[in-house]
GUDOVEX-886954 format. One record per residue: residue in three letters; x, y, z of N, C-alpha, C in turn; residue number from 1. Coordinates in nm, 4 decimals. Layout:
% residues N
PT lofi       nx       ny       nz      cax      cay      caz       cx       cy       cz rose
PT  ALA        X        Y        Z        X        Y        Z        X        Y        Z  NUM
...
This chain:
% residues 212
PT lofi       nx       ny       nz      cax      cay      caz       cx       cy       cz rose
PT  UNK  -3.2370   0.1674  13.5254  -3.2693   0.0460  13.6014  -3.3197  -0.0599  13.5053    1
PT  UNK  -3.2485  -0.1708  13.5020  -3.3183  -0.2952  13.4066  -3.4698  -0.3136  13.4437    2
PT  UNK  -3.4923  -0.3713  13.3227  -3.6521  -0.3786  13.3066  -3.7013  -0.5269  13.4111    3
PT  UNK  -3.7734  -0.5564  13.4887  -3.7679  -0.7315  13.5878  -3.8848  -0.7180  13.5222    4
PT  UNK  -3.9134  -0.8567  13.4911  -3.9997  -0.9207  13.4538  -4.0944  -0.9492  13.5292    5
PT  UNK  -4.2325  -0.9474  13.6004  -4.2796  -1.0229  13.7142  -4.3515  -1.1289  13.6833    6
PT  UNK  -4.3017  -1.1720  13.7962  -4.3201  -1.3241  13.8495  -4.4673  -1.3927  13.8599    7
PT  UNK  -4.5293  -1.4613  13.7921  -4.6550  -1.4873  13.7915  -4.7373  -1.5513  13.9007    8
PT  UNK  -4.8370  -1.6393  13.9352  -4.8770  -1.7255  13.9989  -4.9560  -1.7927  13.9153    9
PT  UNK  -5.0421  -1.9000  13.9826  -5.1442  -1.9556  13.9536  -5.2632  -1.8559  13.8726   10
PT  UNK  -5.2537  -1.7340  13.9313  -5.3783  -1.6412  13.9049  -5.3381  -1.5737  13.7790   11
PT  UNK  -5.3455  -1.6203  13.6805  -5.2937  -1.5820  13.5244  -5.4470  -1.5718  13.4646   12
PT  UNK  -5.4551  -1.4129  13.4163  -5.5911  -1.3831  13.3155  -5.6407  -1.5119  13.2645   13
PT  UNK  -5.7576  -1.5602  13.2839  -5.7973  -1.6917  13.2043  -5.7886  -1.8030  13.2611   14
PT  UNK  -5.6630  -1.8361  13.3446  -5.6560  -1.9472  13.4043  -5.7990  -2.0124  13.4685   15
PT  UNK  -5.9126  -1.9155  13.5593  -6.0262  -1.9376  13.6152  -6.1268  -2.0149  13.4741   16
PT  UNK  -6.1028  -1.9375  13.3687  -6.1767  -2.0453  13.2838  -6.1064  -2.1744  13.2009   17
PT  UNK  -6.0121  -2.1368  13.1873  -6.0258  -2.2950  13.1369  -5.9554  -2.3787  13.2421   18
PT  UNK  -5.9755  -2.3901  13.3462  -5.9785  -2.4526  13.4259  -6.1384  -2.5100  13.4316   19
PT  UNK  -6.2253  -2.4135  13.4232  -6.3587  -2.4143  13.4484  -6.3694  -2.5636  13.3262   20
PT  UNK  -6.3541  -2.5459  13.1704  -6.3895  -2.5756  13.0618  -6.3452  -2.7111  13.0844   21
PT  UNK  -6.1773  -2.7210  13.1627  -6.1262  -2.8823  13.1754  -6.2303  -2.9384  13.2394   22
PT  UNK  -6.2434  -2.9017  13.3433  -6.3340  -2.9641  13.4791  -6.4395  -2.9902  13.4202   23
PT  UNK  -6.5521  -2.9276  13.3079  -6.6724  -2.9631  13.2458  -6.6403  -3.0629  13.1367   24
PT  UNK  -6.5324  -3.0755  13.0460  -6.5130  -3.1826  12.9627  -6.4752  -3.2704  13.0129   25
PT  UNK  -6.3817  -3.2846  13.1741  -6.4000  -3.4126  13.2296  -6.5098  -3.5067  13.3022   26
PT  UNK  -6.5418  -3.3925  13.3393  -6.7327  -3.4852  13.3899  -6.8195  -3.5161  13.2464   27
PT  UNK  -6.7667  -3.4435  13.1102  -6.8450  -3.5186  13.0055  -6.9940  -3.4066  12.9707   28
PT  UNK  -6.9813  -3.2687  13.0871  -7.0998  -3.1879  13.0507  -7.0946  -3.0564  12.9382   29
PT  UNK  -7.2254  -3.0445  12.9118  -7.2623  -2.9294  12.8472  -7.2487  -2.7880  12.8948   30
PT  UNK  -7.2395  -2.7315  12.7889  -7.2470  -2.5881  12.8688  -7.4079  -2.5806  12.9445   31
PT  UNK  -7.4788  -2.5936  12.8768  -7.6097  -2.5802  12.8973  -7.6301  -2.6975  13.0346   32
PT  UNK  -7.5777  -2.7911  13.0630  -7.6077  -2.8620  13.1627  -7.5309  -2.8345  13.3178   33
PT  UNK  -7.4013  -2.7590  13.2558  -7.3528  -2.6818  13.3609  -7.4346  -2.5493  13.3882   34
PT  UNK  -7.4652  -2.5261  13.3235  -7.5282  -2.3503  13.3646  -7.6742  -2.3762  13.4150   35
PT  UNK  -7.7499  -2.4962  13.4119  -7.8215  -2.5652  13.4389  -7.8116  -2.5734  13.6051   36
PT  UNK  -7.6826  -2.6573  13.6374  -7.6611  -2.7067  13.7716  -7.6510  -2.5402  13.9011   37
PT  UNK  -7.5615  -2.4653  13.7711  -7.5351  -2.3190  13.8554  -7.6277  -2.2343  13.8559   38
PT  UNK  -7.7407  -2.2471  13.7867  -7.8305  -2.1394  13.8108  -7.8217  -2.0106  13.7199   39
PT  UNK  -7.7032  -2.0308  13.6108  -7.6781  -1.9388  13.5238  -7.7329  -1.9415  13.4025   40
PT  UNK  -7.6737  -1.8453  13.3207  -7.7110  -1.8473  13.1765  -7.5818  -1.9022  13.0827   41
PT  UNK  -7.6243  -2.0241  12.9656  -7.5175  -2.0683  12.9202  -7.4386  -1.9751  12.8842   42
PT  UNK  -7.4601  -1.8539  12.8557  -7.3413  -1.7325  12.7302  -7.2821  -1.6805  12.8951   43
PT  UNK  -7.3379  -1.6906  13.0283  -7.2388  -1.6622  13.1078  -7.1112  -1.7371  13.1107   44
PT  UNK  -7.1957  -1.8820  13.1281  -7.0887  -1.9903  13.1765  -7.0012  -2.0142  13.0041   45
PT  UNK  -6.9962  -1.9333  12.8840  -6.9059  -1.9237  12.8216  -6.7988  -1.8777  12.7820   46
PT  UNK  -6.8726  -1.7311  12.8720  -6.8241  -1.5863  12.9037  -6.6965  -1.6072  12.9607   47
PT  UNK  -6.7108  -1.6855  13.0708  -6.6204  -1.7221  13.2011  -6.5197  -1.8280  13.1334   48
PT  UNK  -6.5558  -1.9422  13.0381  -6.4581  -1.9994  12.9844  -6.3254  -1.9674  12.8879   49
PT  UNK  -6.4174  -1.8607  12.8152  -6.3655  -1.8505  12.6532  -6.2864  -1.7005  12.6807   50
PT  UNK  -6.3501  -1.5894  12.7869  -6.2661  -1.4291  12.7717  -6.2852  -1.3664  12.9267   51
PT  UNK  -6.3516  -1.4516  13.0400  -6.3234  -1.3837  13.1893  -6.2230  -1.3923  13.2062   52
PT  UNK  -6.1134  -1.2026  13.2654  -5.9891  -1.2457  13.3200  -6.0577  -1.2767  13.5144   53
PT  UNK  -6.1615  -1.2231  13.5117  -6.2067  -1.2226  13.6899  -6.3289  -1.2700  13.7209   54
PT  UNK  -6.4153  -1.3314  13.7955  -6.4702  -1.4151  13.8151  -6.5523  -1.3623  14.0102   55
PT  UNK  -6.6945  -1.3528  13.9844  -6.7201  -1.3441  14.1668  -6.7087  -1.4114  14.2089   56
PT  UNK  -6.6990  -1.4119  14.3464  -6.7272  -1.5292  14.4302  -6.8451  -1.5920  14.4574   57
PT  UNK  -6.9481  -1.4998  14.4139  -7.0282  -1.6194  14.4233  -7.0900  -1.7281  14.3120   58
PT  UNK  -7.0391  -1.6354  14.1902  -7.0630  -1.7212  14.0275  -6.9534  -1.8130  14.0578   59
PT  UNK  -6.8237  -1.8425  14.1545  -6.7083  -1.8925  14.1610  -6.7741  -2.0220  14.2155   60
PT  UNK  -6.7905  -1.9943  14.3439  -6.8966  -2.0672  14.4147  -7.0052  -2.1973  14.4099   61
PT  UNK  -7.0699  -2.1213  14.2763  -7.2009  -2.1750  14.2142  -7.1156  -2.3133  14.1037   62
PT  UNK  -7.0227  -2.2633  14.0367  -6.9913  -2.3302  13.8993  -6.9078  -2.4406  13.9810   63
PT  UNK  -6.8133  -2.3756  14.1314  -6.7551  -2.5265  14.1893  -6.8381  -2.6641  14.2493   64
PT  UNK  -6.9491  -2.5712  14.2865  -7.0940  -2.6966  14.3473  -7.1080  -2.7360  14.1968   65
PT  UNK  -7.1296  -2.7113  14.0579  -7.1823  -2.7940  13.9609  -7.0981  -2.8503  13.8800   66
PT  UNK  -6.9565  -2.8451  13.9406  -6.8486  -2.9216  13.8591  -6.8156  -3.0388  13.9553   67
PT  UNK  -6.8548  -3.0233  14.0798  -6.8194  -3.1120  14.2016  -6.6857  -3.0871  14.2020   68
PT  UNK  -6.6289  -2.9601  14.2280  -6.5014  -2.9182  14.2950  -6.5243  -2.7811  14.3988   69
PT  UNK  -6.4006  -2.7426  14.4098  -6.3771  -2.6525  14.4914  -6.3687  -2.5057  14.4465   70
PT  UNK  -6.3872  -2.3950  14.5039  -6.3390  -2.2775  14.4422  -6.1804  -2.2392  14.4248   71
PT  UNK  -6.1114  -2.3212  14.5425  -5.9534  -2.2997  14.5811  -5.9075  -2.4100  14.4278   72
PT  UNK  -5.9574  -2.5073  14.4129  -5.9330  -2.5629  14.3071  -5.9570  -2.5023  14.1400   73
PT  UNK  -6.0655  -2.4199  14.1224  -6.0727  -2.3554  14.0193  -6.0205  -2.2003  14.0302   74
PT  UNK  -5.9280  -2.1680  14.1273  -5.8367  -2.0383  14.1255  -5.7097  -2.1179  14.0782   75
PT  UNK  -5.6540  -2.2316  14.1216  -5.5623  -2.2942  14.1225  -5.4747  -2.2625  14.2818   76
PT  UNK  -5.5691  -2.2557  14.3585  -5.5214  -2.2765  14.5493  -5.5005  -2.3866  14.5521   77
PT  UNK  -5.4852  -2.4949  14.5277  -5.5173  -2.6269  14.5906  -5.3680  -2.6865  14.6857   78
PT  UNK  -5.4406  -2.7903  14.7663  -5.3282  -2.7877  14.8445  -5.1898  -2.8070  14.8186   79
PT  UNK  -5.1219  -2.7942  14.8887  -4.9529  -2.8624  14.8925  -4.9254  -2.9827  14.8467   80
PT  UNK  -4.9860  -3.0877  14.8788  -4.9443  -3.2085  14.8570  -5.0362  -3.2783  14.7519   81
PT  UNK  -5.0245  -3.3080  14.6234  -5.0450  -3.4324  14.6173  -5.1495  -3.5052  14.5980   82
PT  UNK  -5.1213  -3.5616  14.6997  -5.2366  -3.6934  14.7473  -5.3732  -3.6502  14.8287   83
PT  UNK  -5.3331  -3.4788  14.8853  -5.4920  -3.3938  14.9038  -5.5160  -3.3384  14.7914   84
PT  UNK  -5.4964  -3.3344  14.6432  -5.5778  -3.2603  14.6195  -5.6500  -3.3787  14.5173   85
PT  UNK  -5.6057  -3.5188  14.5245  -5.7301  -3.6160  14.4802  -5.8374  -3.6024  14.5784   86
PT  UNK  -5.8090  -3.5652  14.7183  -5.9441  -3.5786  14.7931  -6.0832  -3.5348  14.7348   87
PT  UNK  -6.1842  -3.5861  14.7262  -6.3076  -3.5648  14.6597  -6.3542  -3.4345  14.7569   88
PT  UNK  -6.3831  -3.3571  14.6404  -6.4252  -3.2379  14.7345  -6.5817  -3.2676  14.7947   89
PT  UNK  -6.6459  -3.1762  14.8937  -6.7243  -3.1705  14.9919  -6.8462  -3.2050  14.8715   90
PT  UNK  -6.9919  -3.2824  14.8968  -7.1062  -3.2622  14.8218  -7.1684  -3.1701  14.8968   91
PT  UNK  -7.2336  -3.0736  14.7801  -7.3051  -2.9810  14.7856  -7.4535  -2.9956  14.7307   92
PT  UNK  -7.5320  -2.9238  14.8191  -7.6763  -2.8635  14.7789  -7.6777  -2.7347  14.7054   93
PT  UNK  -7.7753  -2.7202  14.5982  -7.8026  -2.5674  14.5737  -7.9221  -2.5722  14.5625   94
PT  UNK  -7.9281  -2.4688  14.6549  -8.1438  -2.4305  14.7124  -8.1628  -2.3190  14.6436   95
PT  UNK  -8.2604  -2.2769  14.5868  -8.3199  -2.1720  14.5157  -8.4196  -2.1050  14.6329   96
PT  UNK  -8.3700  -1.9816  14.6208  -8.4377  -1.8677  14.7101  -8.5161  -1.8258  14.6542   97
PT  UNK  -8.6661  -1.7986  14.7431  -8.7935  -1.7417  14.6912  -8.7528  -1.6116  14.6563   98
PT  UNK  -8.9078  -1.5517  14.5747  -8.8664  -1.3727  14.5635  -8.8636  -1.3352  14.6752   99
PT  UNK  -8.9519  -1.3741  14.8133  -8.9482  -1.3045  14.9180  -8.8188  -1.3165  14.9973  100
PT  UNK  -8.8034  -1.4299  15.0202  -8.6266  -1.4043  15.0690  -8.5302  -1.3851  15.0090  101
PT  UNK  -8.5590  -1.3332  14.8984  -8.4352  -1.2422  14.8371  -8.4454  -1.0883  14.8289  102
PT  UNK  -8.5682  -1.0628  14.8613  -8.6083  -0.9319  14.8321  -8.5657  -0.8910  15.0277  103
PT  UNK  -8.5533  -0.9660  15.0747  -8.5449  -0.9473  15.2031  -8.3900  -0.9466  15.2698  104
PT  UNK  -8.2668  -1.0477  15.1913  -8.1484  -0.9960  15.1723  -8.1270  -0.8924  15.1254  105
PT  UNK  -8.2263  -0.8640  15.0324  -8.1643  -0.7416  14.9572  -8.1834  -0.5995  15.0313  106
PT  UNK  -8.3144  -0.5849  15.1248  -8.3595  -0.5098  15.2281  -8.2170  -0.4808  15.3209  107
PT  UNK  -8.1693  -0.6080  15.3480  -8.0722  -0.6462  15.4640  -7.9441  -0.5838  15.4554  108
PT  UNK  -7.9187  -0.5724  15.3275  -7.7759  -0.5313  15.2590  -7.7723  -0.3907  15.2489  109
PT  UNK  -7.6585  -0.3317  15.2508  -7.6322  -0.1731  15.1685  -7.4927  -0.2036  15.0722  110
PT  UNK  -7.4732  -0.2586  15.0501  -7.3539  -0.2725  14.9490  -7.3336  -0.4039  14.8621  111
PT  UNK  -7.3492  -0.3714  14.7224  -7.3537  -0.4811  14.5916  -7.2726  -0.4693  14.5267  112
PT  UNK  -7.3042  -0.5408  14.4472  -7.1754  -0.5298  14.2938  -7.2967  -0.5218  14.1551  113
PT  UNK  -7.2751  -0.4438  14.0686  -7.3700  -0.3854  13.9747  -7.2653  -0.4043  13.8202  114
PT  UNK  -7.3474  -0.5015  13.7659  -7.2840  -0.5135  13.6624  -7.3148  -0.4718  13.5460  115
PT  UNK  -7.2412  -0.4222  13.4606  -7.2917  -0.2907  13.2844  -7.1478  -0.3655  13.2310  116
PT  UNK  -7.2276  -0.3701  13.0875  -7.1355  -0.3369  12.9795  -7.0511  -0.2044  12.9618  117
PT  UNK  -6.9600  -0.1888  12.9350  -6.8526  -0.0801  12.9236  -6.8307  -0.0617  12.7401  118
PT  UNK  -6.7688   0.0337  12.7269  -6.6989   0.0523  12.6175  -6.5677  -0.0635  12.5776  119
PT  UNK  -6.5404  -0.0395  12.7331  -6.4417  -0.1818  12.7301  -6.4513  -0.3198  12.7085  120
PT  UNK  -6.6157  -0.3360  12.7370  -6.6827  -0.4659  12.8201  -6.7012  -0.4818  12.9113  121
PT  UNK  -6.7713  -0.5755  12.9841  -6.8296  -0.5951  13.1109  -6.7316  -0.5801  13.2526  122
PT  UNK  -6.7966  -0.4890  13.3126  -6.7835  -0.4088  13.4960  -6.8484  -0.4343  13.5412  123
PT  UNK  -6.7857  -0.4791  13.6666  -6.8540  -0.5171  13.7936  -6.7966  -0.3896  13.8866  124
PT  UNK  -6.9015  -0.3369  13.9625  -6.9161  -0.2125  14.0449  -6.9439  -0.2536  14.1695  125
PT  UNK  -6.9036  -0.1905  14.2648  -6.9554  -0.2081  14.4028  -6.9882  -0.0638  14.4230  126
PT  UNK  -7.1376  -0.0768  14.4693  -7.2040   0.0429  14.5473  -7.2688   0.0381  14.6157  127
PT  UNK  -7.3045   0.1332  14.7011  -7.3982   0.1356  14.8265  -7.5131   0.1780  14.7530  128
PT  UNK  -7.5776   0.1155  14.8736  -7.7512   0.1307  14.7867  -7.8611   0.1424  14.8894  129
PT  UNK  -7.9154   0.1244  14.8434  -8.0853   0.1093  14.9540  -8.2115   0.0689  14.8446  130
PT  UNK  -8.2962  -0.0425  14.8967  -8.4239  -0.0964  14.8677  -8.4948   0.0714  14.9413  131
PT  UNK  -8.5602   0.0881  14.7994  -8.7183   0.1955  14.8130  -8.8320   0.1796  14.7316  132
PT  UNK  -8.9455   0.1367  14.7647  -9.0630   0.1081  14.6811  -8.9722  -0.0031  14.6249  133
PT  UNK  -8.9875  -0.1728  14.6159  -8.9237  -0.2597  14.5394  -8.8350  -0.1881  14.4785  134
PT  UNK  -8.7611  -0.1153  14.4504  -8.6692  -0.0985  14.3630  -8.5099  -0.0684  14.4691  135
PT  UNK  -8.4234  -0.0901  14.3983  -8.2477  -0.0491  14.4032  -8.2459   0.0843  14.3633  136
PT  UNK  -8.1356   0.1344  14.4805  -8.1381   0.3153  14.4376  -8.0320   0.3176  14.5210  137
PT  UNK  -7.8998   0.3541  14.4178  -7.7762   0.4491  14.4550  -7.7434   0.5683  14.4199  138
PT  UNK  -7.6505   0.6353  14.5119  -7.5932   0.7627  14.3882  -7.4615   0.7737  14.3480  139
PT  UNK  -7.4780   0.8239  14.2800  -7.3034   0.8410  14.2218  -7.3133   0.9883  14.1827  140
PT  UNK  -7.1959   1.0025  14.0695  -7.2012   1.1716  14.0188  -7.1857   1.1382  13.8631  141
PT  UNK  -7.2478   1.2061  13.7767  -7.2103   1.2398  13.6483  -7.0404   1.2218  13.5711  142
PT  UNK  -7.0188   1.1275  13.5028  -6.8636   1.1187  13.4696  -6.8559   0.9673  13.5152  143
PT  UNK  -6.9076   0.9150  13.6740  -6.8807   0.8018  13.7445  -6.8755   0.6865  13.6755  144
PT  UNK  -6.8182   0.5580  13.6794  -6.8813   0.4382  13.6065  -6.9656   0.4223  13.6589  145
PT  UNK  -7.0871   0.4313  13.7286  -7.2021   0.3864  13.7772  -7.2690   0.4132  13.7002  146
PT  UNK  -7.2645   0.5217  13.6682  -7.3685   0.6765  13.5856  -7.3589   0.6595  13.4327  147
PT  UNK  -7.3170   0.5604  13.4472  -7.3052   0.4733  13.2588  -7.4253   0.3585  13.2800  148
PT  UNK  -7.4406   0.3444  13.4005  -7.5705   0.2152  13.3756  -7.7253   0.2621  13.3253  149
PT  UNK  -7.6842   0.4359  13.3450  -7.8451   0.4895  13.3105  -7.9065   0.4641  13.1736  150
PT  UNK  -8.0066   0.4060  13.1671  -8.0912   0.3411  13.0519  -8.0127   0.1989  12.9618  151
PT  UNK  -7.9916   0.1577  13.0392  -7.9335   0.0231  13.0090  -7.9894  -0.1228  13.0594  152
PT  UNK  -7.9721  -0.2029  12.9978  -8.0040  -0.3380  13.1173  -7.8920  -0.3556  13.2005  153
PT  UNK  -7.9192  -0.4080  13.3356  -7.7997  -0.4006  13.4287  -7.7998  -0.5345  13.5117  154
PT  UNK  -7.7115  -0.6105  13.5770  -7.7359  -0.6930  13.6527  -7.6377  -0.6451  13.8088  155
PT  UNK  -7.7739  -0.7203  13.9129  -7.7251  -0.6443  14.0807  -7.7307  -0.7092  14.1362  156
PT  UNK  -7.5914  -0.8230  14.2152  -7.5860  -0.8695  14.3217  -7.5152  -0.8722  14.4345  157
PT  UNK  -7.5971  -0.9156  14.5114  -7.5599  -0.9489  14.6897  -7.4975  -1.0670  14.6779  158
PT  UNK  -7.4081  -1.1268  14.7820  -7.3647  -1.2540  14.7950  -7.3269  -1.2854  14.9780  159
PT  UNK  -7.3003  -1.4091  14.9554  -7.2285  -1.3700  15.1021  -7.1429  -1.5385  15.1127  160
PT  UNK  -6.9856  -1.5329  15.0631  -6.9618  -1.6972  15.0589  -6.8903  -1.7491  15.1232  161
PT  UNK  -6.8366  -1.8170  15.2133  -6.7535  -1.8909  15.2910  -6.7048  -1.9670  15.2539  162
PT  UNK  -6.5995  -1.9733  15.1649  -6.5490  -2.1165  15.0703  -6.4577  -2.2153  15.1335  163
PT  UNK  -6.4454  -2.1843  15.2966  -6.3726  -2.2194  15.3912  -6.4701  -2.3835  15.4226  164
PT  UNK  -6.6050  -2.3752  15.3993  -6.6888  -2.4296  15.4746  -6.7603  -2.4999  15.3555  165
PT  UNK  -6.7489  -2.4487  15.2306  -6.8273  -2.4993  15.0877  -6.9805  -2.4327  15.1197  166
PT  UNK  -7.0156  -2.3119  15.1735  -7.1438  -2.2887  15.1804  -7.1499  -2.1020  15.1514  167
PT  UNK  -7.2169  -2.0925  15.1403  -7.2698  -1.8987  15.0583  -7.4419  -1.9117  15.0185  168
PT  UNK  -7.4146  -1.7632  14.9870  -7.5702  -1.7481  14.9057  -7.5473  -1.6465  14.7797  169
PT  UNK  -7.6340  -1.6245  14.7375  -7.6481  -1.4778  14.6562  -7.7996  -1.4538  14.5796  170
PT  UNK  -7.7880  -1.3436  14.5639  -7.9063  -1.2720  14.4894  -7.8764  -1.2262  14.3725  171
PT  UNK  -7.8945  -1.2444  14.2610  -7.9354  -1.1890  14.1566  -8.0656  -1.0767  14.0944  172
PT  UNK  -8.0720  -0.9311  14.0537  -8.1319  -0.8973  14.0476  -8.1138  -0.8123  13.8924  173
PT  UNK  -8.2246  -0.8225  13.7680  -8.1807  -0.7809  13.6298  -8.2999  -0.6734  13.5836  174
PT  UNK  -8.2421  -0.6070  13.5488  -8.3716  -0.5226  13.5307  -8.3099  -0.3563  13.4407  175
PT  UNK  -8.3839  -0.2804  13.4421  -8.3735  -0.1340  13.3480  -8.3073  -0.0359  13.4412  176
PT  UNK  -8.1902   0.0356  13.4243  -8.1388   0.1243  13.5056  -8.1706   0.2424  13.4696  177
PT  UNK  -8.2279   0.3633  13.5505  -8.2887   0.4735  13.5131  -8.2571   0.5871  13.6284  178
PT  UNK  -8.2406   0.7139  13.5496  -8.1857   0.8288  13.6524  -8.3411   0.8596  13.7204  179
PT  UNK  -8.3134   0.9257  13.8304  -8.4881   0.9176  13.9089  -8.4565   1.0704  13.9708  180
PT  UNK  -8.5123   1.1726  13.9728  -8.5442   1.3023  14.0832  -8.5091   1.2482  14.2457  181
PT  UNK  -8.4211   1.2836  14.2988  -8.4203   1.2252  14.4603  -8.4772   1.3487  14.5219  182
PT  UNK  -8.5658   1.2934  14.6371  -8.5895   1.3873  14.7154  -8.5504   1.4840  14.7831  183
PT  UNK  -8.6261   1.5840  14.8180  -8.5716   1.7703  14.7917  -8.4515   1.7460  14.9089  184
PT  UNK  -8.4806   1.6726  14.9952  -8.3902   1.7114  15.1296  -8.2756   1.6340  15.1503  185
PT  UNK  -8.2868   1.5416  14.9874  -8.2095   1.4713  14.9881  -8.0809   1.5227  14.8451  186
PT  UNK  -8.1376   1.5884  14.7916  -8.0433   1.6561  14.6442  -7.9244   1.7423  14.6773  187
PT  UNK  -7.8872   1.7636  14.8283  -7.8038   1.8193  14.8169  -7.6771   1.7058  14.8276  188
PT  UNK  -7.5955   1.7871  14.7912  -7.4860   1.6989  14.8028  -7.3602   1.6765  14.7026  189
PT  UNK  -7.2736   1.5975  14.7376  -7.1515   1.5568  14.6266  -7.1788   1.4627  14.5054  190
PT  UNK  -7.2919   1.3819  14.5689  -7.3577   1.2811  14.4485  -7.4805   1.3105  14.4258  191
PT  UNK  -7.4965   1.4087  14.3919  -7.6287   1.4242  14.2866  -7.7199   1.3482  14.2269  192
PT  UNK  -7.6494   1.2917  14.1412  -7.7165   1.1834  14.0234  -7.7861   1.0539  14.1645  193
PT  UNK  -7.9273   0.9967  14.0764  -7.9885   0.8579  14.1516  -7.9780   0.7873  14.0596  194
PT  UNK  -7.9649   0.6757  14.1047  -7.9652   0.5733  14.0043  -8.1180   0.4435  14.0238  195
PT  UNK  -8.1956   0.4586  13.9587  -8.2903   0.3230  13.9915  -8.3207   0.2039  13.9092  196
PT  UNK  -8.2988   0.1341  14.0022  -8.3020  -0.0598  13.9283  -8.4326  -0.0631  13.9408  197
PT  UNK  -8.5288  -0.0795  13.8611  -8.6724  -0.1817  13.8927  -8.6737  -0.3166  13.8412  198
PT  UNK  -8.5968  -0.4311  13.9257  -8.5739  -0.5207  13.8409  -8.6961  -0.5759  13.7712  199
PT  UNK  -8.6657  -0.6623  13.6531  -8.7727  -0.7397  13.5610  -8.7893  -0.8960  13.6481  200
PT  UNK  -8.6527  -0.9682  13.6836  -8.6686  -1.0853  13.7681  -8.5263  -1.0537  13.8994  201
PT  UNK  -8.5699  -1.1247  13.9907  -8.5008  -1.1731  14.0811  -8.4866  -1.2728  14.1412  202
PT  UNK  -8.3779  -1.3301  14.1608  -8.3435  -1.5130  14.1478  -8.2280  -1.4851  14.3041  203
PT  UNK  -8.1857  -1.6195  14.3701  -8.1188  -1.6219  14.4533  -8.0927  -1.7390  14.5022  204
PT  UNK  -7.9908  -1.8289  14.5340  -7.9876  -1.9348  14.5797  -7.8457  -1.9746  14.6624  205
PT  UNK  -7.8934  -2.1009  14.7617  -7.7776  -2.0754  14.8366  -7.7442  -2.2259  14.8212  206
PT  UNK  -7.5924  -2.2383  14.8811  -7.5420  -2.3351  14.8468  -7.4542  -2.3990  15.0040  207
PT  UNK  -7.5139  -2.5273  15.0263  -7.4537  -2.5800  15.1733  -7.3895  -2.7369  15.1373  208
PT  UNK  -7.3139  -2.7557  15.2239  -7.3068  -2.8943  15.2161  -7.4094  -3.0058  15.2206  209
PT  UNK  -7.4040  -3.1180  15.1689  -7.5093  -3.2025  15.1590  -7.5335  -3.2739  15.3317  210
PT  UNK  -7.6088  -3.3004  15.3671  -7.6610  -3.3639  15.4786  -7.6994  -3.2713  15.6103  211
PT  UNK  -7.6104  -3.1183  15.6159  -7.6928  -3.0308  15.6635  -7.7654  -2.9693  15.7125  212
């Protein structure tokens, strides 16, 4: 059978950043003044320019409120025609969430995305979890990519974004990942291994349209 070539889209490894990088050299900003507006760290928002093939939605989110575009615009969604996609996209707010209402999404939630360095480089994980004593606690099994975050620095977030509407939130949570003894009535099982976050900080902020 001949070899077919496939057919690409818009969604080409990389495309999300330098799309990102155009959009910041046309407003004339810094890295540091973009990562500023998003709530990030500049070596993220370089991360994402210079070697992200994938991107969250809610770091997606954050960087379209501080470029004054869209997320459908920095995937390369934008519309059909033309003459909509000069339309000025929606103005946005970004509110910074206390520790307590983030610690209180985070209560709210059972399922995140947990991010570790790899052998490969940086993974993003989705796992179920549960808030116990301030801390994050999942399990996995020995072998798992989860079970690579033990004694590492790790980053853990919640989100929740509607890019339909230009509005979301998220939580950020960074801290020391450590294997923990789970309780007796709780050790039995297929996942053995605990995993515990005690984060060092936790940050969170949400993002709505302006007037609101």
């Amino acid at each position: 059978m001949p070899h077919k070539t496939a057919h690409h889209t818009a969604h080409h490894p990389g495309d999300v950043g330098r799309r990102v990088a155009l959009r910041r050299e046309q407003l004339g900003l810094s890295l540091d003044e973009v990562a500023e507006r998003a709530g990030m760290a500049p070596s993220y928002v370089q991360y994402v320019e210079e070697q992200s093939d994938t991107i969250g939605s809610s770091a997606l989110l954050r960087l379209a409120a501080a470029l004054r575009t869209t997320g459908r615009q920095l995937l390369g969604v934008g519309p059909e025609h033309p003459a909509e996609a000069l339309a000025p996209p929606p103005q946005t707010v970004l509110q910074e969430l206390g520790t307590d209402e983030c610690w209180s999404r985070l209560a709210d939630h059972g399922v995140g995305c947990l991010a570790l360095t790899t052998d490969e480089g940086p993974a993003f994980l989705p796992v179920s979890y549960a808030v116990i004593d301030g801390a994050i606690v999942y399990r996995t099994e020995t072998g798992e990519a989860p079970a690579a975050a033990a004694g590492t620095e790790v980053a853990f977030e919640i989100d929740q974004v509607d890019d339909a509407i230009t509005a979301g939130w998220s939580v950020l949570a960074v801290g020391t990942a450590e294997r923990v003894t789970p309780p007796e009535e709780e050790a039995a099982g297929k996942r053995e291994l605990w995993i515990r976050i005690v984060p060092d900080r936790v940050s969170g902020c949400l993002i709505r349209e302006a007037g609101e």
